[in-house]
Structures are given as structure tokens and as C-alpha cells.
C-alpha positions as CSV (number, residue, x, y, z in Angstrom):
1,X,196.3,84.8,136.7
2,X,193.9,81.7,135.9
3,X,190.7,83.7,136.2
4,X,192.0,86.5,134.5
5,X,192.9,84.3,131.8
6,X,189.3,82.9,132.0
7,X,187.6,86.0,131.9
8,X,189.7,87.3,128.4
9,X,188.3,83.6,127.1
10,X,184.8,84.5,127.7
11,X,185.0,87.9,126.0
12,X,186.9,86.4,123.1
13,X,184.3,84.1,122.8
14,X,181.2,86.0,123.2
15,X,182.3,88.7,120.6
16,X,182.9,85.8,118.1
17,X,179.1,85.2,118.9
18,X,177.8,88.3,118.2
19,X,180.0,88.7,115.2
20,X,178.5,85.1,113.5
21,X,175.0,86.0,114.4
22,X,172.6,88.3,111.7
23,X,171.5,91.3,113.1
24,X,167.7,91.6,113.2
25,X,167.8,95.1,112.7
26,X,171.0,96.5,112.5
27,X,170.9,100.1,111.0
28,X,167.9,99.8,109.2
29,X,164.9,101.3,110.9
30,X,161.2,100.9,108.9
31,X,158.3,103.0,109.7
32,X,154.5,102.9,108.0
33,X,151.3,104.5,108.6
34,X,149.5,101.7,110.5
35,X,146.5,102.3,109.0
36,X,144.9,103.2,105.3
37,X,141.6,103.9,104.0
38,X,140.6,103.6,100.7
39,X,137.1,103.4,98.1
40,X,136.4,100.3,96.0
41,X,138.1,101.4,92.2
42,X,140.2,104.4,93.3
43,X,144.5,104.8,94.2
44,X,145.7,105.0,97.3
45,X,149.3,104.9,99.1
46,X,150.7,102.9,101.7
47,X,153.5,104.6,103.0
48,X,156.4,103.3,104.5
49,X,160.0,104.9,104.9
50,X,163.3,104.7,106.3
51,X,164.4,106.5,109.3
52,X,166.9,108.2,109.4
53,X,166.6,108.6,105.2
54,X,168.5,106.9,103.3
55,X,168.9,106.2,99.6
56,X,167.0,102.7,99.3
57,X,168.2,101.9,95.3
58,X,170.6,99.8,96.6
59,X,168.4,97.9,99.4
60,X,166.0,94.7,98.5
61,X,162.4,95.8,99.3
62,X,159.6,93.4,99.3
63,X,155.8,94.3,99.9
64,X,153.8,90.9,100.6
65,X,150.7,90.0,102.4
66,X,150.2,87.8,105.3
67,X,153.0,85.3,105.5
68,X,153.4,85.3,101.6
69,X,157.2,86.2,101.4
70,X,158.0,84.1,98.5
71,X,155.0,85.2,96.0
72,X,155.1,89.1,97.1
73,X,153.2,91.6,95.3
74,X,156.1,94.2,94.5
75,X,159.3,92.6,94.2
76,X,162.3,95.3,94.2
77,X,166.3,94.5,93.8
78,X,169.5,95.4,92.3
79,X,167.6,98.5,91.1
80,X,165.3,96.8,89.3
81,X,161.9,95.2,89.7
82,X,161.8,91.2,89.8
83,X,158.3,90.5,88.1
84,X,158.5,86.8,88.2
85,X,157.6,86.0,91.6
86,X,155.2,88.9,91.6
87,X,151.0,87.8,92.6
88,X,149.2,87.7,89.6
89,X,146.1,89.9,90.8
90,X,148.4,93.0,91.4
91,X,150.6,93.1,87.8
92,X,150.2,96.4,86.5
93,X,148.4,97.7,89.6
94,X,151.9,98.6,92.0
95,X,154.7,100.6,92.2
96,X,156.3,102.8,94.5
97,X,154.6,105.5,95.5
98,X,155.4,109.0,97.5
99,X,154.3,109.2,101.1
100,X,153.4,113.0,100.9
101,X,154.0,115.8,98.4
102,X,157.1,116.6,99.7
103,X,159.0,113.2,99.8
104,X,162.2,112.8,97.6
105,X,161.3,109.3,96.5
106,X,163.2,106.0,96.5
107,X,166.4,107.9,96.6
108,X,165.5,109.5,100.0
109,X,164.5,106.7,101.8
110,X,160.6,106.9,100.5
111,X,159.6,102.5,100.1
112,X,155.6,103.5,99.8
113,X,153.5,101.3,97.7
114,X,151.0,103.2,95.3
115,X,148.1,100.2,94.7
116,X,145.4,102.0,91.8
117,X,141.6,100.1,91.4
118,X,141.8,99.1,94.5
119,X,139.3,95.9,94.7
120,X,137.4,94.4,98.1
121,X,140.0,91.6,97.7
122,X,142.5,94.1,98.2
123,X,141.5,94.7,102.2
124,X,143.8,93.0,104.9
125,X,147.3,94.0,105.9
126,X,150.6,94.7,103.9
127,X,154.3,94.2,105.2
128,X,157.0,96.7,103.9
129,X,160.4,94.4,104.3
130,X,164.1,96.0,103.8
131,X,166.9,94.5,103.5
132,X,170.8,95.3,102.9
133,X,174.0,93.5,102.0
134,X,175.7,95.2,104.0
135,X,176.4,93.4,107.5
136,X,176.1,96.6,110.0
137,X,172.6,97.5,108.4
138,X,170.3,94.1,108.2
139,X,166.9,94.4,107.6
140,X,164.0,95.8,109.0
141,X,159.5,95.2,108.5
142,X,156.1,96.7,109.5
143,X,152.6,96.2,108.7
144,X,150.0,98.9,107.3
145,X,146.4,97.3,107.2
146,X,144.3,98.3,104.2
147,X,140.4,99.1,104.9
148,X,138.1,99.3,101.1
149,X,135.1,101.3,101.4
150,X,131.8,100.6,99.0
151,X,129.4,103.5,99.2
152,X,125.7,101.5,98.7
153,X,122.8,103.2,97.9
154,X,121.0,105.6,99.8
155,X,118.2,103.8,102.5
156,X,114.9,102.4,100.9
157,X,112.2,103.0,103.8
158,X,108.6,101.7,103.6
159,X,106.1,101.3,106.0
160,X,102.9,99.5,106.9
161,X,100.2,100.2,109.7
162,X,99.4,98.3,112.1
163,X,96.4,98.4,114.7
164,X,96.6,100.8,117.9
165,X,98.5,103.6,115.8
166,X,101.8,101.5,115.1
167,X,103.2,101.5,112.0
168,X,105.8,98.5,111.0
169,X,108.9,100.5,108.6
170,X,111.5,98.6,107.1
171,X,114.8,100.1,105.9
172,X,117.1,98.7,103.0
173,X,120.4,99.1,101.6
174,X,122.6,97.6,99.0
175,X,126.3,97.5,97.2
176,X,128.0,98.4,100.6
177,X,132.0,97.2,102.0
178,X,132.8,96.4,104.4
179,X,129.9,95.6,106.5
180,X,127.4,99.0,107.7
181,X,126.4,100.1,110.9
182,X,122.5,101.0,110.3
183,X,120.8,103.4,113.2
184,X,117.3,103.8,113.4
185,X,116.2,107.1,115.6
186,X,113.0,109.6,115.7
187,X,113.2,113.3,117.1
188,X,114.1,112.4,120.6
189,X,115.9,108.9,120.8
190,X,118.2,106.2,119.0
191,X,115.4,103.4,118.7
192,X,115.9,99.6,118.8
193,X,115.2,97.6,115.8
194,X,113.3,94.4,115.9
195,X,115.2,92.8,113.4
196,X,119.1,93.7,111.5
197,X,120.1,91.4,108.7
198,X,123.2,90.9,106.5
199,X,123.4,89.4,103.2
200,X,126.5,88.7,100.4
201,X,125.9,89.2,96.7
202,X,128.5,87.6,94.2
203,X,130.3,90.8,94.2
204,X,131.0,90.8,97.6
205,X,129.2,93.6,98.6
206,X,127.1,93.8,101.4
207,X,123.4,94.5,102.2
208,X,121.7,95.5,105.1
209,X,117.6,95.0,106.6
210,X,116.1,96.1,109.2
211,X,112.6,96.5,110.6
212,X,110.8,98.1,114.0
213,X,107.4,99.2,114.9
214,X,107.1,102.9,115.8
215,X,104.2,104.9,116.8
216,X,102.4,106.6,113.6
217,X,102.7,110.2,114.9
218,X,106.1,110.5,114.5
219,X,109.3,111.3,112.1
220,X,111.5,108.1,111.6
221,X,115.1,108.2,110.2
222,X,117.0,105.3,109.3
223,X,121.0,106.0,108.1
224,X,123.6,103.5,107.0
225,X,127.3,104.5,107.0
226,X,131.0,102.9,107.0
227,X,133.2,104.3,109.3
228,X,135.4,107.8,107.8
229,X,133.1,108.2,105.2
230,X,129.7,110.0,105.4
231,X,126.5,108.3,106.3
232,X,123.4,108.0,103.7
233,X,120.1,108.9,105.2
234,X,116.3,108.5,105.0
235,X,113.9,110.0,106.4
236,X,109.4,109.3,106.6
237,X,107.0,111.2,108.6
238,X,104.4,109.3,109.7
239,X,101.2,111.5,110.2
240,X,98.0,110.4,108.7
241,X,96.8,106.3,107.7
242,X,97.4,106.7,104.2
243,X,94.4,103.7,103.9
244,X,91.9,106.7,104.9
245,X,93.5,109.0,102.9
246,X,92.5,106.6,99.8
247,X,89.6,105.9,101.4
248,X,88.5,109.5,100.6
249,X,90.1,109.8,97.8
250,X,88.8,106.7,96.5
251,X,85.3,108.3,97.4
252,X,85.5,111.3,96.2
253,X,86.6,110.5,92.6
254,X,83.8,108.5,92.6
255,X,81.2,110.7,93.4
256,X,82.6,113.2,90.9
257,X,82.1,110.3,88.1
258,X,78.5,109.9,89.5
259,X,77.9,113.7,89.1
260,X,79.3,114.0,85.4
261,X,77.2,110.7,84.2
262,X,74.2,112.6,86.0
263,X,74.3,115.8,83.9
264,X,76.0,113.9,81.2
265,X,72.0,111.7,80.9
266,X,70.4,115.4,81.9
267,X,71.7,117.1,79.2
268,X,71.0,114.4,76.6
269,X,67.7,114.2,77.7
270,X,67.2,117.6,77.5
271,X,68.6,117.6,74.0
272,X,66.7,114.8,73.3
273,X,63.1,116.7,74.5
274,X,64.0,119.8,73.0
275,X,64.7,118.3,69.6
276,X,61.4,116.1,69.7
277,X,59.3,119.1,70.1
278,X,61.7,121.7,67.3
279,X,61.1,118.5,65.1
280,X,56.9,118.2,66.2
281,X,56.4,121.8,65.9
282,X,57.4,121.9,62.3
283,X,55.2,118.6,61.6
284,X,52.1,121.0,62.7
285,X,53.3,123.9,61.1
286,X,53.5,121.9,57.5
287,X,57.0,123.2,57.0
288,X,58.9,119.8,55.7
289,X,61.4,121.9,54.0
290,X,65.1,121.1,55.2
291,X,67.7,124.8,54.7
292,X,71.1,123.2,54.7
293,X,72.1,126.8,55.9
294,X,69.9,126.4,58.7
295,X,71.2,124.9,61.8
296,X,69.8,121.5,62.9
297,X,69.3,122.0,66.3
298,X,67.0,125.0,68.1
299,X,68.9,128.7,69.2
300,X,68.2,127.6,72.9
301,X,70.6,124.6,72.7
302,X,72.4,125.5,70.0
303,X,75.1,127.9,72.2
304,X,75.7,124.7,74.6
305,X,75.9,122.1,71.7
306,X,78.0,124.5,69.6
307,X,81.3,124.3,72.4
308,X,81.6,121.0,71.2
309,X,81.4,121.1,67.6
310,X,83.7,119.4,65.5
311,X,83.8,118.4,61.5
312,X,82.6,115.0,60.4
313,X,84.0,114.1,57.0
314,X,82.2,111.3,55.6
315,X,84.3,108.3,53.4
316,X,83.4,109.3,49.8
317,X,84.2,105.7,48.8
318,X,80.8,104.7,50.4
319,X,79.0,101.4,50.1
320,X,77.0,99.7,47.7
321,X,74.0,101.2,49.8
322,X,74.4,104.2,51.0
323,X,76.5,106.9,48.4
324,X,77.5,110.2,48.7
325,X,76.9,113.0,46.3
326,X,78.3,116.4,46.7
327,X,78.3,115.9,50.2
328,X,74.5,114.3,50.8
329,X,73.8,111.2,52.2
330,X,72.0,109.3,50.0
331,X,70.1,105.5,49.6
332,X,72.0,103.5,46.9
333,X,68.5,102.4,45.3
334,X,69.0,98.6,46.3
335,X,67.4,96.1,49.2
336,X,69.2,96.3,52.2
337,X,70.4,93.5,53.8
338,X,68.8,94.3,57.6
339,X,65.7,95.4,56.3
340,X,63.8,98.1,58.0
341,X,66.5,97.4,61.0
342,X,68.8,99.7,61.9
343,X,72.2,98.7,61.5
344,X,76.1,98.9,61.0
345,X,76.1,96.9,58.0
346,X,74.8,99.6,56.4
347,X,76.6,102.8,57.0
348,X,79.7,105.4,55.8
349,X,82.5,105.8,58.1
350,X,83.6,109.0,58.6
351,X,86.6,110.9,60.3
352,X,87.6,111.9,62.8
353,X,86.4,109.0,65.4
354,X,85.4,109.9,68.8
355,X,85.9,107.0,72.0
356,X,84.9,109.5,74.7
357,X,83.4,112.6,75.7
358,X,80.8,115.2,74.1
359,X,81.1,116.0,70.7
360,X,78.1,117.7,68.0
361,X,77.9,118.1,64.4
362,X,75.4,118.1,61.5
363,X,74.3,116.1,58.1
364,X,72.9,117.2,55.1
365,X,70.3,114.0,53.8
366,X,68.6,115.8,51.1
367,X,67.2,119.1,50.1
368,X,64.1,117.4,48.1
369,X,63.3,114.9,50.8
370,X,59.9,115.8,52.6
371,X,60.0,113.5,55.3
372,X,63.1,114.5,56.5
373,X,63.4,118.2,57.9
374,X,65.9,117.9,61.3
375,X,67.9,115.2,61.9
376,X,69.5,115.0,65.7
377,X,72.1,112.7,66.6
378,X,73.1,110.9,69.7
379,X,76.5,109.1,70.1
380,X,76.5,105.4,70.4
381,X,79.9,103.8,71.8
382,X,80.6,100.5,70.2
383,X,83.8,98.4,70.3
384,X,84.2,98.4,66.3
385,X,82.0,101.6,65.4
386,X,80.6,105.1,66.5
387,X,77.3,104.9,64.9
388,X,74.9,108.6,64.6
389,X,71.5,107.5,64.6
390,X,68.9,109.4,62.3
391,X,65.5,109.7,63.9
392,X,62.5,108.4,61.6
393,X,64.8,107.0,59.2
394,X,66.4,103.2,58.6
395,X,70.0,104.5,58.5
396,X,72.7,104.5,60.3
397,X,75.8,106.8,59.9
398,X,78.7,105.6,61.8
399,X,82.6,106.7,62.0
């Protein structure tokens, strides 16, 4: 009889126990998707429900990171939120969200959190807490950890050569989160980099270096990724010293200059000669007589000259020595200042101006004038004029 006694005493005693003590879970059950992906600037849900569903407007539901319980970052009770304890970083960024397309919301047990522009501070894990008045039901948490993506910019390869056929490339990438994975590799093999370097901008996005030495008959990739998103790649095929190439390049292009000042001096020579003797021949043959409608240069040149013929129109202002009258050049009837030297100082600009290449027109000096019967002009480059000089004459006509 005593020990039965004693053994009614220890029930009594350990259901008064049980019944004093809060259940840790009682009849709420959470459940989350562990794990969440999401890119720097877009929305995203975390979800996290009740199993079996239940309506949850009646329930306390807290999402808070870390061991922050007291400063969470959604704040929901007595069916309505409770903003003043909410982190400051995430007002007007949560709210509940819907776990898939089909979910019936709060009212069917649905506690997701919907988190929009989500920011690199954002990354790190979440906990979805329940909780109940009611005695037989608890409360119940779980954790869902948040990984932000930053897509950089695609890989920046370069390369330099070396001696014995080597060829040093170096690949870059920047405005990457969380930190890349970069992979070098050719046509046949993953290949080991000599050196892979990390660096922080104020952002908090990363950047990635790297560098190798690889054989300069070869196609090099280099790719930079984060993991579930697609990798960026670059690619450089390495085939021919690119210092030889500009070697020839370099040589040819000058050669070619050499060739077009070498017929640019033969054919003003041979402009030159032909109008010498023209201009001798009509000395001999006492014809002094200038035709305006006569050209100034000899049929056998005149076809080559002729595809660069352009108008010259002289300034009609003119100068206080040289003047222009119905389109003749003509002395002003006053000392020059330079004498019987040819010069700038006394000239008539003309248009258009010419700075390079081959150009041919003609003057008209005077129908009366007998020591003037051909005039042929050569193009003299300075850094203020273009002067056309007159052969046997003291002027100077420059544009």
C-alpha cells in the first residue's frame, strides 16, 4: 500500500511538471527553404510556412537576423504590423510574401518574407519565428540563408611576350558579389595561374587578377563566374609576335612614303624641265605675247596637271602693292618694301588654301606685258602662307 501510494505521488508530481513547463514546440511546426539566391537590386522570397496549414493572422511572427530578436526586420502581431522595433535599413523593403503561385497566403499558413532591392548587406541568414497564445501550440523557428549575386564585367585579357615563345596574359574583372571563381584553360587543359588576387572597392564589390605564362601558339580562355549564375568569358589566340607584325607594318608604310615623295620630286622636276624649255622656246621664237585663253602649261603635261585642277580666287581687297583689276594681277606703282626679294610681305591671298597634296591652277598677269608670256607655279608649304612663285618676276602670290 505504501509504494503504491508512492508511485500515484510521483505521477501527480511529474504531470504537474510537464504542465508548468512551455512547450518548445508544441503544435506549431515551421519549415523554410534552407537556401535563397538572389541579384544585387532585384525581389526575392524567403519562404517559410506552417505545417500542417494553418491560418497564421492570429499567431506573432518575427523575421530577424542573427541573434537580433529584439530589433527584427518584419515585426507581425495581433494582425497588424508593429513598425517601431523594426531595423531601419529594411522599412519599406518587407512584407509577406507567397512561397509559390499557388499558396493561399497568411491565412493558409504562408509566413514568407518578400525583401525587394535586395543590397550586398542584405547576404547572411534570416530566422522565421512563430509563436501562439495558445498553450497546446508554442512556437516554433528556422533559418533560410540569403546568397546576393553581382554580375561584373566581362574578363579584360592582355598579353605581353616574352623570350622563348612565352607570352605573359593577364585577366581582369570588376563589380562582382560575392567573391568569383576565375579559371584559366587552353584547348586541352585547366592551366595554373601564377598569381589570383582580390580586391574591395567602397561598394563592396569585388575584383579579381590573375596572370600566367602560356606558350604563344596557343588559344587562352580566362572565365569568371559566381556559383548558379552563368560565367563571363574571354577568349585570345595567340599566333603571331604582334612586335613583328608592326615591325612590317611599320616598314612597309614607310617605304610607301619613300615611293610617293620619290615621284612626288620626279614629277615636279619634270614639270619643272618641261616648262623651262615651253617658256625658252617661245623666247627664241620672239612670241612674248601671253592668250589668257591659252593654257599656261604645254599639251604633254597638261592631261596629268589638269586631274588636279582647282579654282584660285584671289582677295580683291589686295594690298597697297599689288591690286587686282578685272581679274589681273597687277604692281601697285609704289617701292616695295623687300626690294627685288621675293617675299610674303608682298602678296594677295587667295582661296581656297591648300596644306597638302597636289593641286594646279593658272594666273592671268597682263595681256600687254612683254616679259611675261607663261608663268608656272610650284607650291611652297609655309606655316602662315601657301606662296605661288612666278618665275622671272619679283612677286609672290600666296593663299
Amino acid at each position: 500500500m505504501g509504494a503504491l501510494m508512492m508511485h500515484v505521488c510521483l505521477v501527480a508530481a511529474l504531470g504537474a511538471s510537464l504542465c508548468t513547463a512551455a512547450p518548445v514546440s508544441g503544435g506549431i511546426q515551421v519549415f523554410v527553404t534552407p537556401t535563397v539566391s538572389v541579384r544585387r537590386g532585384h525581389t526575392t522570397t524567403l519562404p517559410c510556412w506552417l505545417n500542417p496549414p494553418q491560418s497564421a493572422e492570429g499567431l506573432e511572427v518575427r523575421w530577424f537576423r542573427l541573434d537580433k530578436f529584439d530589433s527584427p526586420i518584419m515585426f507581425y502581431r495581433e494582425k497588424s504590423f508593429q513598425d517601431s522595433s523594426q531595423k531601419a535599413s529594411y522599412v519599406g523593403r518587407v512584407s509577406f510574401g507567397l512561397k509559390n503561385a499557388a499558396s493561399g497566403g497568411l491565412t493558409a499558413g504562408d509566413l514568407s518574407l518578400k525583401l525587394e532591392n535586395a543590397t550586398i548587406e542584405d547576404a547572411g541568414d534570416y530566422t522565421c519565428y512563430v509563436s501562439s497564445d495558445l498553450s497546446d501550440q508554442g512556437y516554433d523557428r528556422a533559418s533560410v540563408s540569403l546568397t546576393v549575386t553581382e554580375m561584373g564585367a566581362s574578363p579584360l585579357l592582355s598579353a605581353e611576350w616574352k623570350e622563348d615563345h612565352m607570352v605573359n596574359l593577364s585577366c581582369e574583372s570588376e563589380g562582382w558579389y560575392p567573391e568569383p571563381s576565375l579559371r584559366w584553360s587552353d584547348q586541352k587543359q585547366v592551366l595554373t595561374p601564377k598569381s589570383l588576387k582580390y580586391s574591395k572597392d567602397s561598394s563592396g564589390l569585388l575584383s579579381v587578377n590573375s596572370w600566367l605564362l602560356a606558350s604563344s601558339s596557343t588559344e587562352v580562355s580566362c572565365t569568371v563566374g559566381v556559383s548558379n549564375e552563368e560565367p563571363k568569358e574571354a577568349r585570345l589566340r595567340l599566333e603571331n609576335h604582334p612586335q613583328t607584325e608592326s615591325i612590317q607594318s611599320s616598314s612597309s608604310s614607310v617605304a610607301g612614303w619613300v615611293a610617293f615623295v620619290v615621284l612626288l620630286i620626279a614629277m615636279l622636276v619634270l614639270l619643272g624641265g618641261l616648262c623651262y624649255k615651253k617658256r625658252e622656246k617661245k623666247k627664241k621664237s620672239g612670241n612674248h605675247h601671253t592668250n589668257e585663253n591659252h593654257p599656261l602649261l604645254p599639251k604633254e603635261v597638261l592631261s596629268t596637271a589638269s586631274k588636279f585642277n582647282v579654282n584660285v580666287t584671289l582677295d580683291k581687297e589686295g594690298n597697297q602693292y599689288l591690286k587686282i583689276k578685272n581679274g589681273i594681277l597687277r604692281d601697285g606703282r609704289c617701292d616695295f618694301p623687300d626690294g627685288e626679294k621675293v617675299t610674303c610681305l608682298t602678296a594677295i591671298k587667295g582661296t581656297p588654301g591648300f596644306s597638302s597634296g597636289q593641286h594646279y591652277w593658272e594666273v592671268s598677269v597682263g595681256k600687254n606685258d612683254p616679259n611675261v608670256d607663261q608663268i608656272a607655279f610650284s607650291l611652297a608649304q609655309n606655316p602662315r602662307f601657301y606662296c605661288l612663285s612666278v618665275p622671272d618676276r619679283r612677286r609672290l602670290v600666296c593663299i
